[in-house]
Structures are given as C-alpha cells and as structure tokens.
Biopython code that builds the backbone (N, CA, C, O; Angstrom):
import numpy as np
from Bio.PDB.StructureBuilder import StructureBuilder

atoms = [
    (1, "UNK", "N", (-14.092, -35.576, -2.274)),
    (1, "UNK", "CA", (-15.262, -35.167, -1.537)),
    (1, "UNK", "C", (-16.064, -34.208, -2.402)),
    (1, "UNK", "O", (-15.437, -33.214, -2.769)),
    (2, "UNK", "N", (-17.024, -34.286, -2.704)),
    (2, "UNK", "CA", (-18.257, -33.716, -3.497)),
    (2, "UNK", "C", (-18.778, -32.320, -2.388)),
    (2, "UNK", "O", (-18.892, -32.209, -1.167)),
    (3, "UNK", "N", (-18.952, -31.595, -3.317)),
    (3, "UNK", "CA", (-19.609, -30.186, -2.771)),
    (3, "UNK", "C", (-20.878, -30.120, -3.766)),
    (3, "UNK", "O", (-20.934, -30.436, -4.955)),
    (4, "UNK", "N", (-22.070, -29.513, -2.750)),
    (4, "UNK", "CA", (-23.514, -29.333, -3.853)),
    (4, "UNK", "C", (-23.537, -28.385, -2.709)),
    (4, "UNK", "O", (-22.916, -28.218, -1.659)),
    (5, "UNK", "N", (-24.980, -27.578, -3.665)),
    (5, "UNK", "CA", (-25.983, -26.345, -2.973)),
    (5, "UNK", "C", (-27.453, -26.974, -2.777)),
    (5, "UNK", "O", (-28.208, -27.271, -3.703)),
    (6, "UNK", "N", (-27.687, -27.105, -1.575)),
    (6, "UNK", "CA", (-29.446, -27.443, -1.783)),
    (6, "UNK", "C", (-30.126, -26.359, -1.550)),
    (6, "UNK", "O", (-29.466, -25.432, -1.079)),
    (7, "UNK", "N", (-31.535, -26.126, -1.778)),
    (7, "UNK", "CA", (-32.250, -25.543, -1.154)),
    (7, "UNK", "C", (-32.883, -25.901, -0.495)),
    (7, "UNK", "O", (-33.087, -27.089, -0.746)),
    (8, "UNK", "N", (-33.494, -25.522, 0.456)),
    (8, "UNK", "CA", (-34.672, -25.623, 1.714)),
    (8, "UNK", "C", (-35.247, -23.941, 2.269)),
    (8, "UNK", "O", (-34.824, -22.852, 2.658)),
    (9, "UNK", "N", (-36.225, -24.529, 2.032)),
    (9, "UNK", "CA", (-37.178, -23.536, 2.616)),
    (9, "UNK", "C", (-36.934, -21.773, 1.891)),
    (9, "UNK", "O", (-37.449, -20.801, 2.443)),
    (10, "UNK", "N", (-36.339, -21.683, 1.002)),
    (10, "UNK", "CA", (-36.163, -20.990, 0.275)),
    (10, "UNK", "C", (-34.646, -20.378, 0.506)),
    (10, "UNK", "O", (-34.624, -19.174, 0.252)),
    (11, "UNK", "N", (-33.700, -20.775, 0.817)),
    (11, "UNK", "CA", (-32.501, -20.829, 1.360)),
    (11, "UNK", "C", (-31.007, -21.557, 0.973)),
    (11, "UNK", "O", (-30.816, -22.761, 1.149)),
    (12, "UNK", "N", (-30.401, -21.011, 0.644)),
    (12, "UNK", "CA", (-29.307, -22.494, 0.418)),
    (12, "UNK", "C", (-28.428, -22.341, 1.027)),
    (12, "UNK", "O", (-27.946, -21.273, 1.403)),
    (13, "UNK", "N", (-27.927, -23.858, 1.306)),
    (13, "UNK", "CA", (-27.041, -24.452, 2.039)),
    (13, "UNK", "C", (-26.125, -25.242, 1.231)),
    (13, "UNK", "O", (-26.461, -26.143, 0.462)),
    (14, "UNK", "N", (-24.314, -24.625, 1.587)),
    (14, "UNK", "CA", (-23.530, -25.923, 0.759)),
    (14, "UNK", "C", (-23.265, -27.539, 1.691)),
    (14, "UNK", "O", (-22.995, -27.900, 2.836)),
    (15, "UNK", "N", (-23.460, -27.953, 0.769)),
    (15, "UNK", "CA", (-23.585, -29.508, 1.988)),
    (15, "UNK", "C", (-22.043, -30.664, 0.996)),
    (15, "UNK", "O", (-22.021, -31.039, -0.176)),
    (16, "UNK", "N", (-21.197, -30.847, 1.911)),
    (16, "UNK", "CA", (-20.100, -32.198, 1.370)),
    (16, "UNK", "C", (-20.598, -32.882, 1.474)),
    (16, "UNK", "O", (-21.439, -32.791, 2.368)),
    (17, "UNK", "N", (-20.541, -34.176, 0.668)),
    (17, "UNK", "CA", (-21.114, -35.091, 0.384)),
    (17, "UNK", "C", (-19.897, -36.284, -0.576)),
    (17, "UNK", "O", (-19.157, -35.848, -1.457)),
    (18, "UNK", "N", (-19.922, -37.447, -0.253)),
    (18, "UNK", "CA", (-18.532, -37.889, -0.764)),
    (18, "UNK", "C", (-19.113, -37.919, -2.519)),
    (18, "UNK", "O", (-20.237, -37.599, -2.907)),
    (19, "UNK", "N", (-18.121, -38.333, -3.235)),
    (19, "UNK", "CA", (-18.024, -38.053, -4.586)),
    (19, "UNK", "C", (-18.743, -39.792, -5.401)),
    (19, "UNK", "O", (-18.517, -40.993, -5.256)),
    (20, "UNK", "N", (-19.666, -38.920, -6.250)),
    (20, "UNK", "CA", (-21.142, -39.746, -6.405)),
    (20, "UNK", "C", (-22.341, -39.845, -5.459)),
    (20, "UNK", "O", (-22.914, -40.932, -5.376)),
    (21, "UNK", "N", (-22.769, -38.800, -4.738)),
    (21, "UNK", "CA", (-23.557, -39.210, -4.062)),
    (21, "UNK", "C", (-24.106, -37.820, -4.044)),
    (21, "UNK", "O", (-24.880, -37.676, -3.098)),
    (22, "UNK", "N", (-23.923, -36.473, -4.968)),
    (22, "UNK", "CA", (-24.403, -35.428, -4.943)),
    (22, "UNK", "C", (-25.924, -35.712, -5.767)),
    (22, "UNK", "O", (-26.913, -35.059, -5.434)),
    (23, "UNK", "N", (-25.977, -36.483, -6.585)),
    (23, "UNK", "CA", (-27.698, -36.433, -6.843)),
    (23, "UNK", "C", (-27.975, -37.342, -5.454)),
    (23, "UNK", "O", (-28.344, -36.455, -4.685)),
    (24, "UNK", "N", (-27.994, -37.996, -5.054)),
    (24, "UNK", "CA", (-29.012, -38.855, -3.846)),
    (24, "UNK", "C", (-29.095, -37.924, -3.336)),
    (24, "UNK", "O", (-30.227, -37.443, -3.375)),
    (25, "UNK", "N", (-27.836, -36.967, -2.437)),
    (25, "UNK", "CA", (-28.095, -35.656, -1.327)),
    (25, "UNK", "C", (-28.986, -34.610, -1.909)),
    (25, "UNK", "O", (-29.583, -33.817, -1.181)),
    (26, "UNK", "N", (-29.113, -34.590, -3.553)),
    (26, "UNK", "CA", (-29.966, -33.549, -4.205)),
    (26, "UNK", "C", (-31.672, -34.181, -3.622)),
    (26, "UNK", "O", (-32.543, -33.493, -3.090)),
    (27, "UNK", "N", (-31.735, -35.625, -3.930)),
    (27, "UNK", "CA", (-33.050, -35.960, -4.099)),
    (27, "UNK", "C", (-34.054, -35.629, -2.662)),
    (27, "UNK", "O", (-35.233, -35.372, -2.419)),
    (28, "UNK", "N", (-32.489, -35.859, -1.760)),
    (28, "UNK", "CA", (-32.902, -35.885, 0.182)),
    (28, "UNK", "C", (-33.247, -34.557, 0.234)),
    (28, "UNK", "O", (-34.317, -34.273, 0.773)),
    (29, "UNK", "N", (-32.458, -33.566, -0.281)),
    (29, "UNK", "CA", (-32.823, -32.258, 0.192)),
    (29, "UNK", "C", (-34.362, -31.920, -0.425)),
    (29, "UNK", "O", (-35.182, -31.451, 0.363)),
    (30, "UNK", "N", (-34.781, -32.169, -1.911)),
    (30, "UNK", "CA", (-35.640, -31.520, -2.112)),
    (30, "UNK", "C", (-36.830, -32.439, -1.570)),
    (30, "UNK", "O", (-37.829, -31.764, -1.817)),
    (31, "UNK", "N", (-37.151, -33.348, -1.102)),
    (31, "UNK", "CA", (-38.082, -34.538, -0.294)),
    (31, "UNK", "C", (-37.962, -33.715, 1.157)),
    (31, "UNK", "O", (-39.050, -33.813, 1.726)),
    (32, "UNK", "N", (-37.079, -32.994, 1.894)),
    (32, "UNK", "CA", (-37.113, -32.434, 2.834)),
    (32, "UNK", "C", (-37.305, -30.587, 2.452)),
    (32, "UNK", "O", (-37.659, -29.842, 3.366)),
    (33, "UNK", "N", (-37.045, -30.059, 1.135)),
    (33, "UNK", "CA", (-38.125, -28.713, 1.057)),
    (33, "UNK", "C", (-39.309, -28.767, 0.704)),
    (33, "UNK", "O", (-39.998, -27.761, 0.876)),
    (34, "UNK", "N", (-39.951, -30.068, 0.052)),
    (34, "UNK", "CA", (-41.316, -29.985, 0.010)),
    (34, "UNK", "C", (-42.101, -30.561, 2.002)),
    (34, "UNK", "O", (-43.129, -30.116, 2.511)),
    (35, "UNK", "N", (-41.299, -31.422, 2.507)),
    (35, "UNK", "CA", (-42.197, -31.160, 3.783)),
    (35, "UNK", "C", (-42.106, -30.203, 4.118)),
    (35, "UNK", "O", (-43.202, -29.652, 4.011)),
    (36, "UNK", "N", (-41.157, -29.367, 4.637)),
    (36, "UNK", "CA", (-40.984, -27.662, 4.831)),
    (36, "UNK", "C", (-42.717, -26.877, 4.062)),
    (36, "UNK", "O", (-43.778, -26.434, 4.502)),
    (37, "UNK", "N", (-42.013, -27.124, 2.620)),
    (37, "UNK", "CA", (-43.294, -26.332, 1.944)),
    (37, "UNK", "C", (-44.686, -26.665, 2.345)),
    (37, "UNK", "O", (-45.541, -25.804, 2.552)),
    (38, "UNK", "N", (-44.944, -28.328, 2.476)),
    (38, "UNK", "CA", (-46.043, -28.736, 3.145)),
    (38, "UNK", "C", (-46.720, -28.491, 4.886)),
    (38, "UNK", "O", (-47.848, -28.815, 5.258)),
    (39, "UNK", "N", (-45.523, -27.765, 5.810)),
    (39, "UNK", "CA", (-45.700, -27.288, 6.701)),
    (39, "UNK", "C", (-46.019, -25.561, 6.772)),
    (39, "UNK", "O", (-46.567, -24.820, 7.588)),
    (40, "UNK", "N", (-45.388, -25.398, 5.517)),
    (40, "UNK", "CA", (-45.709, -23.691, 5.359)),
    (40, "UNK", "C", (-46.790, -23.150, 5.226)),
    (40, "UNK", "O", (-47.159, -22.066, 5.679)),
    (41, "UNK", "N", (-47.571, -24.196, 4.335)),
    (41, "UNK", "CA", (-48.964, -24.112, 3.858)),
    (41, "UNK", "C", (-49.537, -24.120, 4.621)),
    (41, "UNK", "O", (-50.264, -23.132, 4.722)),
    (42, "UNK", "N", (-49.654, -25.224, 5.734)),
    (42, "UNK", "CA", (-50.074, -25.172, 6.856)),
    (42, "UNK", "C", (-50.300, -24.146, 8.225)),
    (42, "UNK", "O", (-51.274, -23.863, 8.923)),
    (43, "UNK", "N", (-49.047, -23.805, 8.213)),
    (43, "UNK", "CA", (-48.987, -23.295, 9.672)),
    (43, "UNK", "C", (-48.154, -21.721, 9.274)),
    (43, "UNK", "O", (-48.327, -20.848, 10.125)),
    (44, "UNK", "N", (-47.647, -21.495, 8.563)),
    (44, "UNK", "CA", (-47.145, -20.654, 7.758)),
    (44, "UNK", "C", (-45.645, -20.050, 8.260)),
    (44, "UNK", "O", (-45.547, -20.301, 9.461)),
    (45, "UNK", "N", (-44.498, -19.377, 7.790)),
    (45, "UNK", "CA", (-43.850, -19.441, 7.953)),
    (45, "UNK", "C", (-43.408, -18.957, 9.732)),
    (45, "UNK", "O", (-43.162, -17.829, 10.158)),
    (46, "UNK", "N", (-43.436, -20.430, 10.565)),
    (46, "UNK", "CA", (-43.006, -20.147, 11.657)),
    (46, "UNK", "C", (-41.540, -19.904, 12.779)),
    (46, "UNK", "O", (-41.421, -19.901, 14.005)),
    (47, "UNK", "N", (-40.511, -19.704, 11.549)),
    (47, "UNK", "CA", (-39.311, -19.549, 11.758)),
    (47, "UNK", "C", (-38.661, -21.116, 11.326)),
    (47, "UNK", "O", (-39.121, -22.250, 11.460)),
    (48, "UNK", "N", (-37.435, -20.619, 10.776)),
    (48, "UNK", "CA", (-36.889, -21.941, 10.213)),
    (48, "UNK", "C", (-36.159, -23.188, 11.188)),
    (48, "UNK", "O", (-35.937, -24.309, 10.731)),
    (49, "UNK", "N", (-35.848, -22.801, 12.539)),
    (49, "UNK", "CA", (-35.783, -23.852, 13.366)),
    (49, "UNK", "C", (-37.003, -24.813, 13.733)),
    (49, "UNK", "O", (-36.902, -26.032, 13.870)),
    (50, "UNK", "N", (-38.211, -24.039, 13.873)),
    (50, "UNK", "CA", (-39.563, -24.735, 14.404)),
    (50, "UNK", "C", (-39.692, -25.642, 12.838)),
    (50, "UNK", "O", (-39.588, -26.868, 12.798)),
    (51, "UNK", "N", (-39.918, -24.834, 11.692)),
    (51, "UNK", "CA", (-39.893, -25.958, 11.281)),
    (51, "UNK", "C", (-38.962, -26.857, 10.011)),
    (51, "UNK", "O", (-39.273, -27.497, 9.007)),
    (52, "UNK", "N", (-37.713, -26.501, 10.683)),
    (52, "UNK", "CA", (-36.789, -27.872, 10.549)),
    (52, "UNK", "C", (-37.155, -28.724, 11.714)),
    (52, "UNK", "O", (-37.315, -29.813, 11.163)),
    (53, "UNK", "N", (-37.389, -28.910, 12.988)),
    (53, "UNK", "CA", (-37.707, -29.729, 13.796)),
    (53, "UNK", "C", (-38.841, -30.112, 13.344)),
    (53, "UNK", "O", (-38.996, -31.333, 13.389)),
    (54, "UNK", "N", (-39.542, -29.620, 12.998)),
    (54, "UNK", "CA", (-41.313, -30.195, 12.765)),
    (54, "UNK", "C", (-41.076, -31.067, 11.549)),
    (54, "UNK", "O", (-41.677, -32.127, 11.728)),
    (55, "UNK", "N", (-40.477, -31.053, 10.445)),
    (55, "UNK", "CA", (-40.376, -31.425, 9.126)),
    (55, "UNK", "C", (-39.358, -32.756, 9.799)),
    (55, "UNK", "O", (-39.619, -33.902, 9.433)),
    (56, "UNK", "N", (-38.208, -32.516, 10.785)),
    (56, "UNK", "CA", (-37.550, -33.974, 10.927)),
    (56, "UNK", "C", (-38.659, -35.139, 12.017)),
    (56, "UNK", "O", (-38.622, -36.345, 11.772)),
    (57, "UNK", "N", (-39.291, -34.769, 12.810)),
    (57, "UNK", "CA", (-40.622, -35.160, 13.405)),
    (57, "UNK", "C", (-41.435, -35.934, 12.291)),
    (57, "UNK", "O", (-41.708, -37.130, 12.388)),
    (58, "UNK", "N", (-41.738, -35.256, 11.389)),
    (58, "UNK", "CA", (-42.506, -36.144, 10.449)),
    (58, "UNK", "C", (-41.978, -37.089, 9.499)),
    (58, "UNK", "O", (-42.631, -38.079, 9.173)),
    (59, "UNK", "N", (-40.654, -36.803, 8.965)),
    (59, "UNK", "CA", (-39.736, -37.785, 8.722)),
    (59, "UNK", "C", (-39.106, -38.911, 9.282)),
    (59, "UNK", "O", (-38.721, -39.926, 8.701)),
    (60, "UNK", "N", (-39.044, -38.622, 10.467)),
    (60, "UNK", "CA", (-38.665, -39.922, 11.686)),
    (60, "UNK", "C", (-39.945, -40.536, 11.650)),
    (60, "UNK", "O", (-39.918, -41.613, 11.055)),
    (61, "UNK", "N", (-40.833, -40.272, 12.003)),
    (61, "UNK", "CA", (-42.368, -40.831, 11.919)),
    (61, "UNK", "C", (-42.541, -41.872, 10.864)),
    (61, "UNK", "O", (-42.863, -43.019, 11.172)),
    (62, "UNK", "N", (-42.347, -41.523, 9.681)),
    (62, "UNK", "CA", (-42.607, -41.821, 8.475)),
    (62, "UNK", "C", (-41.255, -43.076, 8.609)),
    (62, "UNK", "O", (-41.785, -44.183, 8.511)),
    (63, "UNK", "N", (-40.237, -43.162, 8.734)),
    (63, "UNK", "CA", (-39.078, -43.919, 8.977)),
    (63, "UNK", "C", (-39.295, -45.149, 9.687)),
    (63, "UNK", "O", (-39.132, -46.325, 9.363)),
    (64, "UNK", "N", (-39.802, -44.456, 10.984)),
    (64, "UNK", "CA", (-40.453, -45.315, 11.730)),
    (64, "UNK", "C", (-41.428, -46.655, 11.219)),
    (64, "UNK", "O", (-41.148, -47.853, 11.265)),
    (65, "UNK", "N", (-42.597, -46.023, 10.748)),
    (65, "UNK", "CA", (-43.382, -46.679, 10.107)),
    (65, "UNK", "C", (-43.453, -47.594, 9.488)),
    (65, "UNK", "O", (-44.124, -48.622, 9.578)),
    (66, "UNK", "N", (-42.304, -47.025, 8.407)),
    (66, "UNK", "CA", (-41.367, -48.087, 7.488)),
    (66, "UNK", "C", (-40.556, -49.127, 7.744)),
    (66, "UNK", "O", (-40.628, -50.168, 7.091)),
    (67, "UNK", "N", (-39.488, -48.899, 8.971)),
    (67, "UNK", "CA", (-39.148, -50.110, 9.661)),
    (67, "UNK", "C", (-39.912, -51.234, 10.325)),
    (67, "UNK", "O", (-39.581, -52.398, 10.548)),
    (68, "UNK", "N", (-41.297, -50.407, 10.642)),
    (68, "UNK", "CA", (-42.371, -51.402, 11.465)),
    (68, "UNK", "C", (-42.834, -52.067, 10.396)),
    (68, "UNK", "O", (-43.007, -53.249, 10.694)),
    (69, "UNK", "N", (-43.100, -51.839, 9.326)),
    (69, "UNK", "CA", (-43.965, -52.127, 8.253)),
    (69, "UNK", "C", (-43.050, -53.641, 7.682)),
    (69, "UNK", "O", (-43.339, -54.836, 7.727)),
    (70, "UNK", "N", (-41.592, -52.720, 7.044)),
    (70, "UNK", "CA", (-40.437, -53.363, 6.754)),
    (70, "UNK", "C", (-40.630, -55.286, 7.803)),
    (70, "UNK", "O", (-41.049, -56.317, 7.278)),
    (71, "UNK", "N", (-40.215, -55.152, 9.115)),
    (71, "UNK", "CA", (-40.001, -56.235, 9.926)),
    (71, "UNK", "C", (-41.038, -56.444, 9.996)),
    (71, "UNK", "O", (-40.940, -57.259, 10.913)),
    (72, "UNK", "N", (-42.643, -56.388, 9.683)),
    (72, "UNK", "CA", (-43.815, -57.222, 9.709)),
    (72, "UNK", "C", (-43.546, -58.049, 8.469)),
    (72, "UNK", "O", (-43.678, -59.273, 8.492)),
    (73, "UNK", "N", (-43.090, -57.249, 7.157)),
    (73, "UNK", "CA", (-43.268, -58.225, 5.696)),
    (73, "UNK", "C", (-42.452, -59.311, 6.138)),
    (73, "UNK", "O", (-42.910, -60.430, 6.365)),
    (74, "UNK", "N", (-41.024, -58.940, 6.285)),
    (74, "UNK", "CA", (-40.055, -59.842, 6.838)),
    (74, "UNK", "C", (-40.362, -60.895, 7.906)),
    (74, "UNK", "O", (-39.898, -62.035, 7.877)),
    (75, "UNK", "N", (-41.171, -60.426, 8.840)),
    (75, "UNK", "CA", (-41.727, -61.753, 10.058)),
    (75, "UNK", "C", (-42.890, -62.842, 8.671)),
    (75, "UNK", "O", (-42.643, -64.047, 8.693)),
    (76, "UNK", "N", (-43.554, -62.568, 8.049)),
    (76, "UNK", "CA", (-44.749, -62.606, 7.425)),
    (76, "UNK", "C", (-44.000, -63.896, 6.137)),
    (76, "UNK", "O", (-44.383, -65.057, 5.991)),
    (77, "UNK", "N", (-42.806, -63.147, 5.324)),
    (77, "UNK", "CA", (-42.033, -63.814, 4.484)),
    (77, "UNK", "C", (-41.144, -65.183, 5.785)),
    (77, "UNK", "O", (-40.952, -66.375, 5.546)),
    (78, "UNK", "N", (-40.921, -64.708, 6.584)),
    (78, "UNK", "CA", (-40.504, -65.952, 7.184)),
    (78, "UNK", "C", (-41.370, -67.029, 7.210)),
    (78, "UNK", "O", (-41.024, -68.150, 6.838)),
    (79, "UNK", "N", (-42.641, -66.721, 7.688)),
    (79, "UNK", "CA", (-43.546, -67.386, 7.730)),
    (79, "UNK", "C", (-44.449, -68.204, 6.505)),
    (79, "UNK", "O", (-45.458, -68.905, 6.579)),
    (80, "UNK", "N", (-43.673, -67.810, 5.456)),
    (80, "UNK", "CA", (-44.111, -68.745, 4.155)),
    (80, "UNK", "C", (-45.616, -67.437, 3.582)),
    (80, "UNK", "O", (-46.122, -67.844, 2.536)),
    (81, "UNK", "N", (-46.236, -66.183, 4.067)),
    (81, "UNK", "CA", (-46.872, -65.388, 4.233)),
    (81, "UNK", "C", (-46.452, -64.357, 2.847)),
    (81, "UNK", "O", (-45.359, -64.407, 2.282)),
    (82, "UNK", "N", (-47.187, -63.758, 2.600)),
    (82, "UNK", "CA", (-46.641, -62.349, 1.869)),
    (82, "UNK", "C", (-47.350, -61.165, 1.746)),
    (82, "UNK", "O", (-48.286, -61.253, 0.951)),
    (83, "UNK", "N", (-47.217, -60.153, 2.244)),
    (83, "UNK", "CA", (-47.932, -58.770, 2.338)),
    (83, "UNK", "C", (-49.177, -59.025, 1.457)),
    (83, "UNK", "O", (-49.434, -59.801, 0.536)),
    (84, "UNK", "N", (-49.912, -57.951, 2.187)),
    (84, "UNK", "CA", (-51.461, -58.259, 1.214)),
    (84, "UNK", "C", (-51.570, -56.802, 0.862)),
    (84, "UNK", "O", (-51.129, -55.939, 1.621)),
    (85, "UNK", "N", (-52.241, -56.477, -0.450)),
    (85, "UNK", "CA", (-52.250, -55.873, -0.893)),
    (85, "UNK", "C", (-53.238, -54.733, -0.036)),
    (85, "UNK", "O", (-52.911, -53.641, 0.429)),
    (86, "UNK", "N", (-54.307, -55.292, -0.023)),
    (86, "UNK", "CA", (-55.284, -54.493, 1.409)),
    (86, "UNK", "C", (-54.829, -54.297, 2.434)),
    (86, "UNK", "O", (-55.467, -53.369, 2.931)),
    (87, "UNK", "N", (-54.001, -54.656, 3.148)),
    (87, "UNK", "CA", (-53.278, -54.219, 4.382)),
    (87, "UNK", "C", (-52.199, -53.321, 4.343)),
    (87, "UNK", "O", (-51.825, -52.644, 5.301)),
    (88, "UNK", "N", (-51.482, -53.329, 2.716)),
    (88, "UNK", "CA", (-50.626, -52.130, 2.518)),
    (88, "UNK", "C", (-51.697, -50.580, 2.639)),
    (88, "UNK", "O", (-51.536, -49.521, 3.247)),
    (89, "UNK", "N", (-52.749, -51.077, 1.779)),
    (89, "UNK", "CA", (-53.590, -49.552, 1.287)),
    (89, "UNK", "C", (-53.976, -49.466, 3.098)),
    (89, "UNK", "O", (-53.798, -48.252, 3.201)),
    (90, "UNK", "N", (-54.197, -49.718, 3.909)),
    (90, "UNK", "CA", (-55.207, -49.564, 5.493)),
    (90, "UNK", "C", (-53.772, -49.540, 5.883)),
    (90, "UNK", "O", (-53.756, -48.323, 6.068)),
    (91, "UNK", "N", (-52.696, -49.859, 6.125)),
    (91, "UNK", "CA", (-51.404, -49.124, 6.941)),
    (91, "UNK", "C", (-50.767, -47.726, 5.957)),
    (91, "UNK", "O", (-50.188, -46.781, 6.493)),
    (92, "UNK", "N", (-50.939, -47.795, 4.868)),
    (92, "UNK", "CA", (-51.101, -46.086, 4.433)),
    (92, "UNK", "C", (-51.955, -45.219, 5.067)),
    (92, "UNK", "O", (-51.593, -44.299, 5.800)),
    (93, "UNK", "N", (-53.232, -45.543, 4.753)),
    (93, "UNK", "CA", (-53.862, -44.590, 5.419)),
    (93, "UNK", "C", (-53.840, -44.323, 6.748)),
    (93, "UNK", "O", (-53.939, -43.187, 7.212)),
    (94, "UNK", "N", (-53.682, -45.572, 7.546)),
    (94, "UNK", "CA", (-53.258, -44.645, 9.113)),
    (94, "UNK", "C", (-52.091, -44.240, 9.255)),
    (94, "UNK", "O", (-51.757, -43.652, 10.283)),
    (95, "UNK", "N", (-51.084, -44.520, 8.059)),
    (95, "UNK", "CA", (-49.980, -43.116, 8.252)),
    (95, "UNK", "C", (-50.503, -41.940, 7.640)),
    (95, "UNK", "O", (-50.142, -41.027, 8.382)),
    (96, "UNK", "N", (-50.914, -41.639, 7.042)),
    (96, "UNK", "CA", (-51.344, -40.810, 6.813)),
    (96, "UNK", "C", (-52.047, -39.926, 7.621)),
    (96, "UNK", "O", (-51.648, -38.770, 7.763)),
    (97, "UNK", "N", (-52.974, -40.310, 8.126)),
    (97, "UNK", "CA", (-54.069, -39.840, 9.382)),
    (97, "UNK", "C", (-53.002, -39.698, 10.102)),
    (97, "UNK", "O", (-53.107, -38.515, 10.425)),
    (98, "UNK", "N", (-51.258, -40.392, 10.974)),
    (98, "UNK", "CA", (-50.820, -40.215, 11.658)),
    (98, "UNK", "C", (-50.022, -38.740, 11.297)),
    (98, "UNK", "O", (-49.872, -38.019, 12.283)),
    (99, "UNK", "N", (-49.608, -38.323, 10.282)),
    (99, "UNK", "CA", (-49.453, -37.437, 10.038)),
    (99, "UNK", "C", (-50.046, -36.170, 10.246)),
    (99, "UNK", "O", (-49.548, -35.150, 10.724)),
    (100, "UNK", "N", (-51.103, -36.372, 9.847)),
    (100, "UNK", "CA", (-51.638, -35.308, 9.725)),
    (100, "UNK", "C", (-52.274, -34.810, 11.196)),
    (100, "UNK", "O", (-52.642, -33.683, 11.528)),
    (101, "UNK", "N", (-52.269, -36.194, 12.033)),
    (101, "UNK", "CA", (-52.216, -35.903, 13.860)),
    (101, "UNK", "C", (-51.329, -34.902, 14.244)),
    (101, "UNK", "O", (-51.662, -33.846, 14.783)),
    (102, "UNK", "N", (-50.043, -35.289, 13.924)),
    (102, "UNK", "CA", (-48.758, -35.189, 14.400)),
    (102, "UNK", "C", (-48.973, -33.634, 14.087)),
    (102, "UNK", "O", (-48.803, -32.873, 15.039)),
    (103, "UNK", "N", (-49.445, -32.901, 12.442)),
    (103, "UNK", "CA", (-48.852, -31.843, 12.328)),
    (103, "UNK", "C", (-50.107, -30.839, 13.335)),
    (103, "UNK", "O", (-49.739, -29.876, 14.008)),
    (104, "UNK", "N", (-51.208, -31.179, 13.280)),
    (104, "UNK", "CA", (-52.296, -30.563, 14.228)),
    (104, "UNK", "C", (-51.942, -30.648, 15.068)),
    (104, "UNK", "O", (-52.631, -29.797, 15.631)),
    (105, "UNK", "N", (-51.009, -31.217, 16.182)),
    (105, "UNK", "CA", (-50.469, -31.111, 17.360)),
    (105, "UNK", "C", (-49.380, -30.454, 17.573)),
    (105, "UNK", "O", (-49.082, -30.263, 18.752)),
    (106, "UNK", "N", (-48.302, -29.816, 16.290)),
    (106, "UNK", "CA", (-47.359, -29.072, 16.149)),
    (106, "UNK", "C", (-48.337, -27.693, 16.172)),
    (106, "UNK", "O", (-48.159, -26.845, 17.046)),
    (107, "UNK", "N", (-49.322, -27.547, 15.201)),
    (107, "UNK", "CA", (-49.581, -26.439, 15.272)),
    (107, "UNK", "C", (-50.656, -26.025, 16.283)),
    (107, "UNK", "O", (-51.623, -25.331, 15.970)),
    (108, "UNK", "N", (-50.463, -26.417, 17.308)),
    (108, "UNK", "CA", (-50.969, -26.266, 18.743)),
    (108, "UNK", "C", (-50.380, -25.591, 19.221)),
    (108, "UNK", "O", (-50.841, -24.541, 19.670)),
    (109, "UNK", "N", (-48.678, -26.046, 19.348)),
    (109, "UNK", "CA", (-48.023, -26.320, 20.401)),
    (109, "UNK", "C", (-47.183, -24.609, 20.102)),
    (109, "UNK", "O", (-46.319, -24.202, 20.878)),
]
sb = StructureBuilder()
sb.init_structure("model")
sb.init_model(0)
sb.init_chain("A")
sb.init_seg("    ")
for serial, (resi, resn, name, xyz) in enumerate(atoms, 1):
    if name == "N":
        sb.init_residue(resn, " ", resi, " ")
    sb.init_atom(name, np.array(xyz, "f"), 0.0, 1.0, " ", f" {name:<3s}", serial, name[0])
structure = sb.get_structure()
C-alpha cells in the first residue's frame, strides 16, 4: 500500500493509495487544488469545507457532462456517425458558461 502527501488548498494531507498509483493520486490532487485555487480567486477564502464542497460540485458537473457527452459519441458511433468537430467546440462552451453559472450561484448562496 503506497503512502503520498498532497496538497490542497494550501494544506497537506497523507492519502494511501495502493502501490503504483501515487503519481495518478498526485495528478487528482493537484486538478482538485487548482479548482480550490480557482474558487479562491473568486469568492475568496471561504473556509475549507464550503469550498471542498463547492470544488466537488464543479467536478461532478464536469463528470457529468462527460458521461453525457461520452454516451452521445457512443449512440452517434453506433449509428455509423462520428462527433463533429463544431459540436465538440459549442458543448465546451456551454460547459463552460455552466460553470461559471454554477460558481455565481455558490457565491450567492
């Protein structure tokens, strides 16, 4: 069993992790301190529970997206079809815009 230190939010945490898989858990953690950092900027440091919840909110989102996105190519490739290049760039950008909904409604709330 693998032991690493990540950081988040300026903080570290030791996290197990089975053995070979301490860089992937490295790459997850720092992809999850830059949303942190990208919420800090934002809304500024609003205690580290608000935003670890806010930062997994936008990650599920983003997950989300990807599975929807994912099972359209896949319905599309069944269909003898194949992603279009213009419909990738116009479902970015309304994730994007969905994002940036999502975090204006955190920092409402």
């Amino acid at each position: 069993m693998g032991q690493i230190s990540i950081q988040v939010n300026g903080r570290n945490y030791d996290i197990a992790c089975d053995d070979g898989e301490e860089e992937h858990v490295q790459r997850l953690g720092r992809y999850v301190d830059e949303k942190l950092a990208e919420l800090v900027t934002r809304m500024g440091q609003v205690g580290d529970s608000r935003l670890l919840v806010m930062a997994a909110l936008l990650i599920a989102d983003e997950l989300s997206d990807t599975y929807g996105k994912l099972e359209k190519i896949r319905g599309g490739a069944e269909n003898g079809a194949s992603a279009d290049d213009g419909e990738a760039a116009k479902s970015i950008t309304l994730l994007a815009e969905r994002i940036d909904n999502i975090a204006a409604g955190l920092e409402r709330a």
